[in-house]
VEXPA-883836 format. One record per atom (N, C-alpha, C, O): residue number from 1; residue in one letter; chain; x, y, z. Coordinates in steps of 0.02 Angstrom, whole numbers, plus 32768, in hexadecimal, padded with zeros to 4 digits. Layout:
N
NUM|A|A|X|Y|Z
...
REM end
This chain:
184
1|X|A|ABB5|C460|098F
1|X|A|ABD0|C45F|09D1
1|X|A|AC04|C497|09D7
1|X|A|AC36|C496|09B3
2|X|A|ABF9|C4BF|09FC
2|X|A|AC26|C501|0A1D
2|X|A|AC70|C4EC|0A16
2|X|A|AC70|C4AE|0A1C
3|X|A|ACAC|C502|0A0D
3|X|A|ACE7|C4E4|0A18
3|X|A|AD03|C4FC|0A61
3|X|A|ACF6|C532|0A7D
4|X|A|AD2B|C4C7|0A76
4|X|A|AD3A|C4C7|0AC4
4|X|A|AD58|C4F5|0AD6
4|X|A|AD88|C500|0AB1
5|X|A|AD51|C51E|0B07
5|X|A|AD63|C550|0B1B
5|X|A|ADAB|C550|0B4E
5|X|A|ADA9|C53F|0B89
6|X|A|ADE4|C566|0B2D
6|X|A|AE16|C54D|0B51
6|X|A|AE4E|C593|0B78
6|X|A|AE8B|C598|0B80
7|X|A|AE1A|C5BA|0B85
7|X|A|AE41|C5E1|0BAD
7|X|A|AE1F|C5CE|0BE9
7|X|A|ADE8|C5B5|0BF7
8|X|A|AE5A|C5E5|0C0D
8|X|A|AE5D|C5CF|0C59
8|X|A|AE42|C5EB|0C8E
8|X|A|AE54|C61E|0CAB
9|X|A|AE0A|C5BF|0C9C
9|X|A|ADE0|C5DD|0CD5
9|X|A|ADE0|C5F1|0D0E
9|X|A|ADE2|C5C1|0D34
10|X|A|ADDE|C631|0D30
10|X|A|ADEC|C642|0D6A
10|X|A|ADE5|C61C|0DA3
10|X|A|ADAA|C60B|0DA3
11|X|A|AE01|C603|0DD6
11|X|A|AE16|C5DB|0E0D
11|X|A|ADCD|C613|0E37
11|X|A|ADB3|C648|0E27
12|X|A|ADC7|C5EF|0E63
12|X|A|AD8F|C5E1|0E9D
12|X|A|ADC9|C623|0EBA
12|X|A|AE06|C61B|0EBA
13|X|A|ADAB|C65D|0ED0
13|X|A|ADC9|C692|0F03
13|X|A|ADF9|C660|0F49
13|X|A|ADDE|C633|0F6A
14|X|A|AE3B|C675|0F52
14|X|A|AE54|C653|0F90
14|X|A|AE2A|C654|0FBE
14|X|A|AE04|C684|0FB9
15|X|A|AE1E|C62A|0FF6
15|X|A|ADF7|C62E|102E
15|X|A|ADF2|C679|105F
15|X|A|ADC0|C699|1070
16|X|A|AE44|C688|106F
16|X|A|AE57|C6C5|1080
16|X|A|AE3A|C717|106A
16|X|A|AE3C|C74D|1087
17|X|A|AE18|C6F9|1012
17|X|A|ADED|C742|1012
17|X|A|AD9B|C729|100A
17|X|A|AD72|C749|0FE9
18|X|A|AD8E|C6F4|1028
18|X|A|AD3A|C6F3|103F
18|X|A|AD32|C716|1057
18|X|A|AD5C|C72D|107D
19|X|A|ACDC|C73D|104B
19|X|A|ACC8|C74C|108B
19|X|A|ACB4|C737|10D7
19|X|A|AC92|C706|10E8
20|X|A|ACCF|C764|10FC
20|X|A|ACBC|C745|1139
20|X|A|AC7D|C732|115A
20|X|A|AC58|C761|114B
21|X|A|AC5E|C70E|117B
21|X|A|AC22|C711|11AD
21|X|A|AC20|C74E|11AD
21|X|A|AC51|C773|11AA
22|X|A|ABC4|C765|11B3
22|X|A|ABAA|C7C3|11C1
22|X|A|ABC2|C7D2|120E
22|X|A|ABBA|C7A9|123C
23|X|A|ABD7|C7FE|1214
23|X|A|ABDC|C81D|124D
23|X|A|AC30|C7F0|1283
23|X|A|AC36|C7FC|12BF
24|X|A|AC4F|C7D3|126C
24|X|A|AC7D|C7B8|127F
24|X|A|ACB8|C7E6|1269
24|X|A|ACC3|C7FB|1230
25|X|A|ACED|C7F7|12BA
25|X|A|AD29|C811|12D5
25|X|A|AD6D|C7FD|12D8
25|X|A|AD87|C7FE|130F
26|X|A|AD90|C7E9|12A3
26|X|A|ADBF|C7DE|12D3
26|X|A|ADFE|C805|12D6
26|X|A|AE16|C829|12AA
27|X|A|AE1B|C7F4|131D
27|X|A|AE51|C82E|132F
27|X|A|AE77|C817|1359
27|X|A|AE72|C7D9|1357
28|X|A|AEA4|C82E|1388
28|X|A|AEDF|C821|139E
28|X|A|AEAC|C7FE|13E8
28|X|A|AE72|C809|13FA
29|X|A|AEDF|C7D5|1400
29|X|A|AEBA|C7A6|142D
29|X|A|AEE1|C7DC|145C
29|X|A|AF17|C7F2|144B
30|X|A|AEBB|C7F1|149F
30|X|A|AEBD|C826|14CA
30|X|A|AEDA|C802|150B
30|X|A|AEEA|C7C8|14FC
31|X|A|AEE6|C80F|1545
31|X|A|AEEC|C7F1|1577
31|X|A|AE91|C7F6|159F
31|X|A|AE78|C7C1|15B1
32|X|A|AE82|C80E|15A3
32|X|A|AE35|C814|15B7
32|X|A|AE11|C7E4|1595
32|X|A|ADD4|C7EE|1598
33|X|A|AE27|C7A4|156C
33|X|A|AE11|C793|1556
33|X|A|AE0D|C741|1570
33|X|A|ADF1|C712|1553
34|X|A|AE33|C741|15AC
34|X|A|AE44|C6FD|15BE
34|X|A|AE13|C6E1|15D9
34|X|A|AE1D|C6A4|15DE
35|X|A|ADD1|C6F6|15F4
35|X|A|ADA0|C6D6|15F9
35|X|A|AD6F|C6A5|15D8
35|X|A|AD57|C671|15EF
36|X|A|AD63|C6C9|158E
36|X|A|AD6A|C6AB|1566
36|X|A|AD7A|C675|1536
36|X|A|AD59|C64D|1513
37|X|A|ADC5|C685|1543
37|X|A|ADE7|C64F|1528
37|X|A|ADE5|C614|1554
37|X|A|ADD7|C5DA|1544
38|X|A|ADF2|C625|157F
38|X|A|ADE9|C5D8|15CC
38|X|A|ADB3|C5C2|15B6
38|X|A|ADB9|C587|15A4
39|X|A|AD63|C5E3|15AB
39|X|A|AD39|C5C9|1598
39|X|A|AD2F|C599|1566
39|X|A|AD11|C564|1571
40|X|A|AD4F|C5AF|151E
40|X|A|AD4D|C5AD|14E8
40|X|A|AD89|C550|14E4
40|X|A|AD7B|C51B|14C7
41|X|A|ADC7|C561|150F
41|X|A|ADD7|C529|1509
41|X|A|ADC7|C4DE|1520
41|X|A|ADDC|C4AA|1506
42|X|A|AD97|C4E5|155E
42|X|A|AD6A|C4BA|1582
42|X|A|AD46|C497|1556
42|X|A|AD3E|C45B|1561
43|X|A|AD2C|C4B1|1521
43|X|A|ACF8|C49C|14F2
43|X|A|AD08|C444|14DF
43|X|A|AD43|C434|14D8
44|X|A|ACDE|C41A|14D9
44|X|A|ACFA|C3EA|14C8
44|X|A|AD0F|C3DE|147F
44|X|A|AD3E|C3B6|147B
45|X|A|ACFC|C3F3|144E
45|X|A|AD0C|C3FB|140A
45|X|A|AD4E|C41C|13E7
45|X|A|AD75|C414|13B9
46|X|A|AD3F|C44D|1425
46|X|A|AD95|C472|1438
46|X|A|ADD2|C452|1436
46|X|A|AE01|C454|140D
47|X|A|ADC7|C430|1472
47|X|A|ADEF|C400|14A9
47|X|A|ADF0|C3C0|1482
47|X|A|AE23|C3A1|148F
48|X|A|ADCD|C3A2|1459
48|X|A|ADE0|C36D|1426
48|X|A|ADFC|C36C|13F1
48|X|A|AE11|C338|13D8
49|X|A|AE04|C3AC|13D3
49|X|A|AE24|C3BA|1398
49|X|A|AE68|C3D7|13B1
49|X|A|AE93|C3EE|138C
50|X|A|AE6E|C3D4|13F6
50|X|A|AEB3|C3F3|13FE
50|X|A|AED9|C3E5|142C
50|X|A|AEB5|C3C1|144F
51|X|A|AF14|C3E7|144B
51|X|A|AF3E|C3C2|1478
51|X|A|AF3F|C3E0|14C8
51|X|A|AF6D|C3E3|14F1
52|X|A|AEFD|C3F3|14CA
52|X|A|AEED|C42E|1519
52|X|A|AEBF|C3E1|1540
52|X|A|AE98|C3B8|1528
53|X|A|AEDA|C3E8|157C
53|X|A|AEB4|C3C8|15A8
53|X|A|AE88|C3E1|15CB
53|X|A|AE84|C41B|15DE
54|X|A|AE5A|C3A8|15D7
54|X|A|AE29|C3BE|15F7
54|X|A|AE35|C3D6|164C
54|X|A|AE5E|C3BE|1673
55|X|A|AE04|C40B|1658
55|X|A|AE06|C433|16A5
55|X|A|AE54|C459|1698
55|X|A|AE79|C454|16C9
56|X|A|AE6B|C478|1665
56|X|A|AE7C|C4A4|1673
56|X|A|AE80|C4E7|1695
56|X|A|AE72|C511|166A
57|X|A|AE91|C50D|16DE
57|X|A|AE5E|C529|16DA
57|X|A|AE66|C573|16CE
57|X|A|AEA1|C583|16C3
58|X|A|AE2E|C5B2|16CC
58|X|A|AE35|C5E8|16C1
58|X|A|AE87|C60D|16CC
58|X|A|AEA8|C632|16A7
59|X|A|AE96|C5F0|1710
59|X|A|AEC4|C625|1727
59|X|A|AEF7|C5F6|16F6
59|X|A|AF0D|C620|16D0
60|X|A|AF13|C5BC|16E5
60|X|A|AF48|C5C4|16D4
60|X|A|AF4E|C5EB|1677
60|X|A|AF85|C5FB|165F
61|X|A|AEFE|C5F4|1648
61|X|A|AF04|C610|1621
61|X|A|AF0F|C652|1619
61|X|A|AF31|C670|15F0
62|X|A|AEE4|C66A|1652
62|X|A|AEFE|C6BC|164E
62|X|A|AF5A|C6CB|165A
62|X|A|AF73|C701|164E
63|X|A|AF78|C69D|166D
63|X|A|AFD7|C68E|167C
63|X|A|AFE5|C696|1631
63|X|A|B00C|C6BD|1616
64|X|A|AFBC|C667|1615
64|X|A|AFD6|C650|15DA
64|X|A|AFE6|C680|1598
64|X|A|B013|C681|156F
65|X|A|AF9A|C6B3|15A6
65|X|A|AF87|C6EE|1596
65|X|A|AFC0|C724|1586
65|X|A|AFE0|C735|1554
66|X|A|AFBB|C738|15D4
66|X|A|AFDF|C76A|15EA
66|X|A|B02F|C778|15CE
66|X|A|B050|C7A8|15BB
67|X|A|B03C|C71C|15DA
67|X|A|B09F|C713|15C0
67|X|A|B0A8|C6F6|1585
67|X|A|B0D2|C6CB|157A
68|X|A|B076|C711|1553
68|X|A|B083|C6F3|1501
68|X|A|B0CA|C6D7|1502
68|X|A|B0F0|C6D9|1533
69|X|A|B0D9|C6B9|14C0
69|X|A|B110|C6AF|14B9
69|X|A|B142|C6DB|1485
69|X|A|B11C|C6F9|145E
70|X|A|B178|C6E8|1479
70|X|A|B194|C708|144C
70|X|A|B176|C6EC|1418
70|X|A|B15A|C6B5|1419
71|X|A|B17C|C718|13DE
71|X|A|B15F|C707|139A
71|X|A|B12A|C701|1383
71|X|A|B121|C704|1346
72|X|A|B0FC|C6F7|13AE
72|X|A|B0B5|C6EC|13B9
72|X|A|B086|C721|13A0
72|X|A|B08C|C759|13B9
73|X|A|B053|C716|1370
73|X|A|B029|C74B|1355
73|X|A|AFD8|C71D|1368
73|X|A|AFC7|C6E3|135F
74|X|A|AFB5|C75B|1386
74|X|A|AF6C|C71B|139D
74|X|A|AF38|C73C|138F
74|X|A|AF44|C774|13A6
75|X|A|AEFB|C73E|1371
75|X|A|AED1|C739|135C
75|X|A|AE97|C72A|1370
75|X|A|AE92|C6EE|1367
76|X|A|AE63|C73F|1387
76|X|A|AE29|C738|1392
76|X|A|ADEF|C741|136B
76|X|A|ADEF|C778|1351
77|X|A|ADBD|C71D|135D
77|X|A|AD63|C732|1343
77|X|A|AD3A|C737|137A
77|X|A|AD37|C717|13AE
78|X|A|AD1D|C760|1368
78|X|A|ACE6|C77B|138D
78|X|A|ACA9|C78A|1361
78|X|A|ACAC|C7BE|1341
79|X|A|AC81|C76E|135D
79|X|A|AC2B|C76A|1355
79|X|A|AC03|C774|1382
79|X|A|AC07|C759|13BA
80|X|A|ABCA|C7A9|136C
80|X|A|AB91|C7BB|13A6
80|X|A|ABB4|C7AE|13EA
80|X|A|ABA2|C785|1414
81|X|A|ABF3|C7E1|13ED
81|X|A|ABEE|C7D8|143F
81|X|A|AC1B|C7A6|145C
81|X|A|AC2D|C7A8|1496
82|X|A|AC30|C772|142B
82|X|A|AC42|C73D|1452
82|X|A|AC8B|C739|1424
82|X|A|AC95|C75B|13F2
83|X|A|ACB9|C70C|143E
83|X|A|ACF0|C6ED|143D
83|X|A|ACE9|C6B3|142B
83|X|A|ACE3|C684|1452
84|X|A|ACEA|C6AD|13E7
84|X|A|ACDC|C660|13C5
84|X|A|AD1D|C647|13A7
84|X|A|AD23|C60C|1397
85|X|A|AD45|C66D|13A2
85|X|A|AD8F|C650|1388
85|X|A|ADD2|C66C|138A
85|X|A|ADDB|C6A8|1381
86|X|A|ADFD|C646|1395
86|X|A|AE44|C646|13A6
86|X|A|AE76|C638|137C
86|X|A|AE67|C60A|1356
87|X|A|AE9E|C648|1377
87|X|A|AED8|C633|1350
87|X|A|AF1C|C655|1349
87|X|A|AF22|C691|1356
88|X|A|AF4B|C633|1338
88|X|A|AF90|C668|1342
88|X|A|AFC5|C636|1317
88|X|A|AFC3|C5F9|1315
89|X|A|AFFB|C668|12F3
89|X|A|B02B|C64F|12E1
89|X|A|B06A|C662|1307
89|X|A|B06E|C699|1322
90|X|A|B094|C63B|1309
90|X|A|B0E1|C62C|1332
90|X|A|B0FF|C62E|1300
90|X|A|B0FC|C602|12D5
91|X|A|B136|C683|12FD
91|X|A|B176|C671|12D3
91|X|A|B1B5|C646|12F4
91|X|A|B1CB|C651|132C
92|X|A|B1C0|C62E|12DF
92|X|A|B1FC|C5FC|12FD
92|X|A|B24F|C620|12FC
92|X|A|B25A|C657|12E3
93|X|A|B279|C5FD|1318
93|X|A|B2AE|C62A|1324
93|X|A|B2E6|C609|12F2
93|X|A|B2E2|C5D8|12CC
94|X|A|B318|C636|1300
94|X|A|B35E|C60E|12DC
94|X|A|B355|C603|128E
94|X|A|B344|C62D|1264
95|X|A|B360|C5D3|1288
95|X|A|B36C|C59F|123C
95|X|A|B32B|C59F|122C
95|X|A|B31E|C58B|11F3
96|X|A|B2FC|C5B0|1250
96|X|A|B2BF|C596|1240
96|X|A|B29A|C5C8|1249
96|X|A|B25E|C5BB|1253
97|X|A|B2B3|C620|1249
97|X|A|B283|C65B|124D
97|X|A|B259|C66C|120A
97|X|A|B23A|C6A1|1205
98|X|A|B25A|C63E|11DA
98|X|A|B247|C644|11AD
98|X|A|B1F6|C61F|11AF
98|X|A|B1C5|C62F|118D
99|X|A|B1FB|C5EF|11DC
99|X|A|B1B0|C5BE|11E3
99|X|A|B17B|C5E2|1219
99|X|A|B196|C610|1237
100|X|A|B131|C5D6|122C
100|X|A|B119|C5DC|1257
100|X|A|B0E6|C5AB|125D
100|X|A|B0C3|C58C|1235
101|X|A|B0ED|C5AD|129D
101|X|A|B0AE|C562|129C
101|X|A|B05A|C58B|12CD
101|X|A|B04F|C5AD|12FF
102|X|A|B041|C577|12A9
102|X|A|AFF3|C578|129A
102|X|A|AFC6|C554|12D9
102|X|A|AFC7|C517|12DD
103|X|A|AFA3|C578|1305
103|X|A|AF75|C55D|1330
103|X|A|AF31|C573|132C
103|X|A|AF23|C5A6|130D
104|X|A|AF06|C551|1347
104|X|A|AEB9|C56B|1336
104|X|A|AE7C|C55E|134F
104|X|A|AE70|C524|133D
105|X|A|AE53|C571|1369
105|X|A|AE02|C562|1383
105|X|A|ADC5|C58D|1368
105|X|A|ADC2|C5C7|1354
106|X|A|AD8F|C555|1371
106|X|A|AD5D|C585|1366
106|X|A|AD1E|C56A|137C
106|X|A|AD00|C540|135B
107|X|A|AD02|C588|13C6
107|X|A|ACCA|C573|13E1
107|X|A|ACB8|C549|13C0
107|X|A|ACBF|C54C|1383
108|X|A|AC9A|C511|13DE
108|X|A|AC73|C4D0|13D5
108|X|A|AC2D|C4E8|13AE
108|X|A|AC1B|C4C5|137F
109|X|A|AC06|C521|13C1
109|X|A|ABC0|C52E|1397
109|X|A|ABCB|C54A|1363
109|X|A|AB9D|C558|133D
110|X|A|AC0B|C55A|1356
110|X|A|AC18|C597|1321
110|X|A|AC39|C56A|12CE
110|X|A|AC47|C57B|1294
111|X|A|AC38|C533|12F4
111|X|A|AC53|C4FC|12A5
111|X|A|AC2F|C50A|1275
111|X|A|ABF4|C519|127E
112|X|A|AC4C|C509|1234
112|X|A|AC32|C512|11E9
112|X|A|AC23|C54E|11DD
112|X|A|AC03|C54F|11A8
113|X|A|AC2A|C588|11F5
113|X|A|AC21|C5D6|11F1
113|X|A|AC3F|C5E4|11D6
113|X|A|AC20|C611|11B9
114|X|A|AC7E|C5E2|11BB
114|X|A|ACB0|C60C|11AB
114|X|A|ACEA|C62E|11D4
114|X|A|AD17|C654|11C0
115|X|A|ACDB|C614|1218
115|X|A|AD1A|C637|123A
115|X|A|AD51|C625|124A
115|X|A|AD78|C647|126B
116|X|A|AD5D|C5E3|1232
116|X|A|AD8F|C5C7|1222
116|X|A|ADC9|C5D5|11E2
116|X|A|AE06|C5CE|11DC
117|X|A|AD96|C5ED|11BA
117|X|A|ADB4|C5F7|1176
117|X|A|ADC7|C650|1178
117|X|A|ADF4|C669|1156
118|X|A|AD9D|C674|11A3
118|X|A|ADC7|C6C0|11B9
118|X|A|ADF7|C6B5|11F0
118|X|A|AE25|C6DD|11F0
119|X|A|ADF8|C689|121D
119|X|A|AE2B|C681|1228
119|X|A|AE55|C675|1209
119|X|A|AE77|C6A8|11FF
120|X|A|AE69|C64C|11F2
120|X|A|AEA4|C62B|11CF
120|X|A|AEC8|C64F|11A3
120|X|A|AF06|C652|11A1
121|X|A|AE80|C67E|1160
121|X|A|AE9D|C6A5|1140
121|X|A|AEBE|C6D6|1168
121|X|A|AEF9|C6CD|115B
122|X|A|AEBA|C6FF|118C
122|X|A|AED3|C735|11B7
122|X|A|AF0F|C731|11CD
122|X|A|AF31|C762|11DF
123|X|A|AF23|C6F4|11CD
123|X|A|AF63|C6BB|11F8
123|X|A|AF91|C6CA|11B5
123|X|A|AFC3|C6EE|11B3
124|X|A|AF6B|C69B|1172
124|X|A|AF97|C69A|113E
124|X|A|AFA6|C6F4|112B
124|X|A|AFDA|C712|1120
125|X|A|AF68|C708|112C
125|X|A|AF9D|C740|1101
125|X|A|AFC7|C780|1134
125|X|A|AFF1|C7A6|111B
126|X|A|AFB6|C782|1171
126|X|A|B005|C79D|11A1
126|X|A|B025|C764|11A6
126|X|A|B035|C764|11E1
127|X|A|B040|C726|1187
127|X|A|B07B|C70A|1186
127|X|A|B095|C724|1149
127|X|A|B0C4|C74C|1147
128|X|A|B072|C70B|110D
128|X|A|B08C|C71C|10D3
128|X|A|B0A3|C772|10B1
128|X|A|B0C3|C784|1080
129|X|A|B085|C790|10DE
129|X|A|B070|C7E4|10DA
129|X|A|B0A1|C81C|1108
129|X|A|B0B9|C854|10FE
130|X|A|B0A0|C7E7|1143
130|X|A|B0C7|C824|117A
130|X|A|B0FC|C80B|1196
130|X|A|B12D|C82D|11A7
131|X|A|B0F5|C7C3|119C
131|X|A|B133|C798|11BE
131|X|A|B168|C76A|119D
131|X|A|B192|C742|11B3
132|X|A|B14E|C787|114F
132|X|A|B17A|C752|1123
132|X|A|B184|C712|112A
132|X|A|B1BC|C6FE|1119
133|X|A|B15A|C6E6|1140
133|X|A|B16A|C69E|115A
133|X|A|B16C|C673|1116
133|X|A|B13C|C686|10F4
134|X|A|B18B|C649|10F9
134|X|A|B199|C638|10CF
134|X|A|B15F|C5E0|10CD
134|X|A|B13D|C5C8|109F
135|X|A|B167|C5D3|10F3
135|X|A|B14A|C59A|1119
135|X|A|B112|C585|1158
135|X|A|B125|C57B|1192
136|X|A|B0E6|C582|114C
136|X|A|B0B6|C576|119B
136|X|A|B0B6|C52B|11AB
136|X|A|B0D6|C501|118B
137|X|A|B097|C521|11D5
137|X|A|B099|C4C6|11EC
137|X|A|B060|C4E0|1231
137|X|A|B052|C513|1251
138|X|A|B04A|C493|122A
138|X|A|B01D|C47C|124F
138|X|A|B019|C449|1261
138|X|A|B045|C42A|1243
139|X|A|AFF4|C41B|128F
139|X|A|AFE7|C3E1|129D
139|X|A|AF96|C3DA|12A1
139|X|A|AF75|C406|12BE
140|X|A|AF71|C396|127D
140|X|A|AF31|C3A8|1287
140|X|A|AF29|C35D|1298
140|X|A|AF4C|C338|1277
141|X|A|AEF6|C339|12D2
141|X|A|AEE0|C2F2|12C1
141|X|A|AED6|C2EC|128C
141|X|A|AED2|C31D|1267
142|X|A|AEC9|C292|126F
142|X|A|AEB8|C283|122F
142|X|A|AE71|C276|1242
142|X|A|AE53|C264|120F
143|X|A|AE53|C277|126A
143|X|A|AE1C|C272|126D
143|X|A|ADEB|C2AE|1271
143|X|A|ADAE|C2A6|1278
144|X|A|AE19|C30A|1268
144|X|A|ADEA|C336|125E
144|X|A|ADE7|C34D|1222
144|X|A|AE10|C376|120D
145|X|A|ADB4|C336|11FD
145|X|A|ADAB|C336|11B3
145|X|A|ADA1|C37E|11A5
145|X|A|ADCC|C399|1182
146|X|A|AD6E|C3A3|11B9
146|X|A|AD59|C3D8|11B0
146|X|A|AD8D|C401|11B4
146|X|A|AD86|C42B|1187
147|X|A|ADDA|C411|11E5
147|X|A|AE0D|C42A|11F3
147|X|A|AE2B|C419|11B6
147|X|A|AE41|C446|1193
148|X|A|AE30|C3DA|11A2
148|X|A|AE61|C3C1|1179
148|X|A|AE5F|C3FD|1135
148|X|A|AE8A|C426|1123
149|X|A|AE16|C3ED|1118
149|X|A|ADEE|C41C|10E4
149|X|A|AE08|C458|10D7
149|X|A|AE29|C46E|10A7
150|X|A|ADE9|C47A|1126
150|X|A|AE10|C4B0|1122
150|X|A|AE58|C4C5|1120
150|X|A|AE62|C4FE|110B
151|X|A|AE87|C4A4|1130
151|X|A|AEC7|C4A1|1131
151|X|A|AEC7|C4B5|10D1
151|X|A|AEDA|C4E7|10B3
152|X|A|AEB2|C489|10C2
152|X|A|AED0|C45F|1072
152|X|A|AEC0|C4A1|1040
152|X|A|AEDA|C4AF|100A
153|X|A|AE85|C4CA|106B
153|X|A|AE6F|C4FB|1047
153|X|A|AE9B|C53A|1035
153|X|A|AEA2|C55B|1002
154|X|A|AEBD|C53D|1080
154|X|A|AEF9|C562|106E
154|X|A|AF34|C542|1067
154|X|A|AF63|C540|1090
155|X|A|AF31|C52F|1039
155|X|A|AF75|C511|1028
155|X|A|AFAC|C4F0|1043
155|X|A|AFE8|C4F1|1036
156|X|A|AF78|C4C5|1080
156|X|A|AFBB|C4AD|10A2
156|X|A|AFAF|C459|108B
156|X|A|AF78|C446|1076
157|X|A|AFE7|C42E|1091
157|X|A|AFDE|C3F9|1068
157|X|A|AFF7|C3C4|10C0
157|X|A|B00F|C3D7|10F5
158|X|A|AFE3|C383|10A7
158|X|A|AFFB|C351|10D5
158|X|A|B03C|C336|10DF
158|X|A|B049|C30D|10B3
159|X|A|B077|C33E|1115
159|X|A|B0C2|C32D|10DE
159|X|A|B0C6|C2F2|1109
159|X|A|B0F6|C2CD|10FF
160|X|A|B091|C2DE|1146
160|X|A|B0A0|C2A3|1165
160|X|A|B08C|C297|1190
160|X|A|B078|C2C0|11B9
161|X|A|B089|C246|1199
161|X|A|B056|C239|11DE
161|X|A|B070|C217|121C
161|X|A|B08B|C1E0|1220
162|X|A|B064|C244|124E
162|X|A|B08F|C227|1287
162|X|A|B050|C1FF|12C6
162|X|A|B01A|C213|12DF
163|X|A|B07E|C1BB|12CD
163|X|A|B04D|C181|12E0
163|X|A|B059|C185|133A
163|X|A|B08E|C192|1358
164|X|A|B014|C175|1358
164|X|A|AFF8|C180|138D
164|X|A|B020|C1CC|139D
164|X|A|B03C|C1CA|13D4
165|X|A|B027|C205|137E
165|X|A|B023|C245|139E
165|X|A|B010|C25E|13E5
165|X|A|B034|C27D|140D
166|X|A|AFE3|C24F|13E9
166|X|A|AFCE|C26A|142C
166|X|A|AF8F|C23C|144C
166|X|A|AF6E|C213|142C
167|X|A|AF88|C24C|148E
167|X|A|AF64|C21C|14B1
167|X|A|AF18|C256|14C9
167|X|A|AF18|C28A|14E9
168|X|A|AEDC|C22E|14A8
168|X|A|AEA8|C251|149E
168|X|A|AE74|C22E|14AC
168|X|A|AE65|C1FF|1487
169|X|A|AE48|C23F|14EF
169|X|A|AE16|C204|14F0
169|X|A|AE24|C1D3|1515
169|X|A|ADF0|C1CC|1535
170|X|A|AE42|C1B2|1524
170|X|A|AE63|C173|153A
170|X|A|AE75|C155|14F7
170|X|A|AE72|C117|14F8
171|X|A|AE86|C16E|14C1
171|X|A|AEB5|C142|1496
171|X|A|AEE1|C16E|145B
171|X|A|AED2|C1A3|1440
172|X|A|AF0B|C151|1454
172|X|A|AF4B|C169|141B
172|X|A|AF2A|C17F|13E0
172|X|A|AF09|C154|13C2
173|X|A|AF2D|C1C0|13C7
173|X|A|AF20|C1D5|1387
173|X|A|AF56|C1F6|1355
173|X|A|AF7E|C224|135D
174|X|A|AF4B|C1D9|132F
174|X|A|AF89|C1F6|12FB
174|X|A|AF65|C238|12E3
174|X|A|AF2A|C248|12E6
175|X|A|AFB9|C26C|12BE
175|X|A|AF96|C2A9|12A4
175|X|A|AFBB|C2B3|125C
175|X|A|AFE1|C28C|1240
176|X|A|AFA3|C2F3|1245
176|X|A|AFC0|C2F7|11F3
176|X|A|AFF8|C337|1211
176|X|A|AFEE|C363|123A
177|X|A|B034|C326|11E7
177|X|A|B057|C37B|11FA
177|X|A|B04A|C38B|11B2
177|X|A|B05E|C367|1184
178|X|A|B01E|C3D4|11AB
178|X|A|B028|C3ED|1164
178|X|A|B04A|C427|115F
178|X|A|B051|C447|1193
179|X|A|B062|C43E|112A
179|X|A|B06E|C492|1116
179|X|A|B060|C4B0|10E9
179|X|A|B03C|C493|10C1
180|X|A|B06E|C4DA|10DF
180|X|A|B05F|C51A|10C9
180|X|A|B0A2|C53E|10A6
180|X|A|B0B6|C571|10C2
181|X|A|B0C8|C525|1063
181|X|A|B0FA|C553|1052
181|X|A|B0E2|C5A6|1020
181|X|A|B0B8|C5B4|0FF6
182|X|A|B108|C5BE|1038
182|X|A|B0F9|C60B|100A
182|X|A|B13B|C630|1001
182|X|A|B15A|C645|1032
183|X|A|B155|C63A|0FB6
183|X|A|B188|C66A|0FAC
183|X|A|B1AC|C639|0FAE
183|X|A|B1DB|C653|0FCC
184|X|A|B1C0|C5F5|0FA4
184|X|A|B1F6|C5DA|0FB0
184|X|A|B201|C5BF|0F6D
184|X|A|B233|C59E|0F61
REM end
């Protein structure tokens, strides 16, 4: 019998240097792009995994668009043409310019592709890379497993669960707040 081999085996590549889906873009979310996104947030898969109500409509996203908020870095995918995903991190101010909190979509047909996971990576490494954020945070239902996954993949962990969170559906759903420490 062989003797056990006890050097230490290389870790699974971070998610952040997968390859991406073929032919997938992503880049700075544009203002020309608010059509799209109105679209994109309508989705019901969208709109369940996230705290947007329904009949939002076009005109107040292109507002939304137009008057980012300070701190705000946003992100778009684009596949064949289309606008399949969203996302953006918020540096926070004060005592707390050190954190940013983490938002995210990705078309309802476009689940299990990978564009979740170029998103996200893209997110993590201009926080960790350009914006020095020491800390990210998020909020995800406990009921989106597949989000959750991905969360965990990049290194963000669960630090707690906050009960009836938000009102979804006609009923109270709790969510996970996780993070993401780096450099600390």
């Amino acid at each position: 019998m062989p003797p056990e081999d006890s050097t230490p085996q290389p870790a699974d590549p971070p998610a952040a240097t997968r390859p991406r889906p073929p032919g997938l873009i992503l880049r700075a979310r544009e203002p020309s792009d608010w059509q799209a996104l109105a679209a994109l947030m309508q989705l019901p898969r969208v709109r369940w995994g996230t705290l947007r109500l329904p009949f939002v409509s076009a005109e107040e996203t292109r507002k939304w668009i137009e008057k980012p908020p300070d701190g705000i870095t946003c992100i778009v995918a684009i596949l064949e043409d289309r606008l399949v995903g969203a996302a953006d991190v918020t540096r926070y101010r004060g005592r707390r310019d050190h954190v940013g909190g983490i938002g995210m979509s990705v078309h309802d047909d476009f689940h299990g592709r990978g564009i979740g996971s170029a998103l996200l990576g893209a997110l993590v490494d201009t926080a960790d890379k350009w914006l020095n954020l020491r800390r990210l945070e998020l909020s995800v239902y406990v009921d989106n497993e597949p989000a959750i996954r991905l969360y965990k993949r990049f290194g963000f962990v669960i630090e707690g669960t906050r009960r009836a969170a938000a009102f979804r559906d006609g009923e109270f759903v709790d969510d996970y707040v996780m993070a993401r420490l780096h450099g600390v």
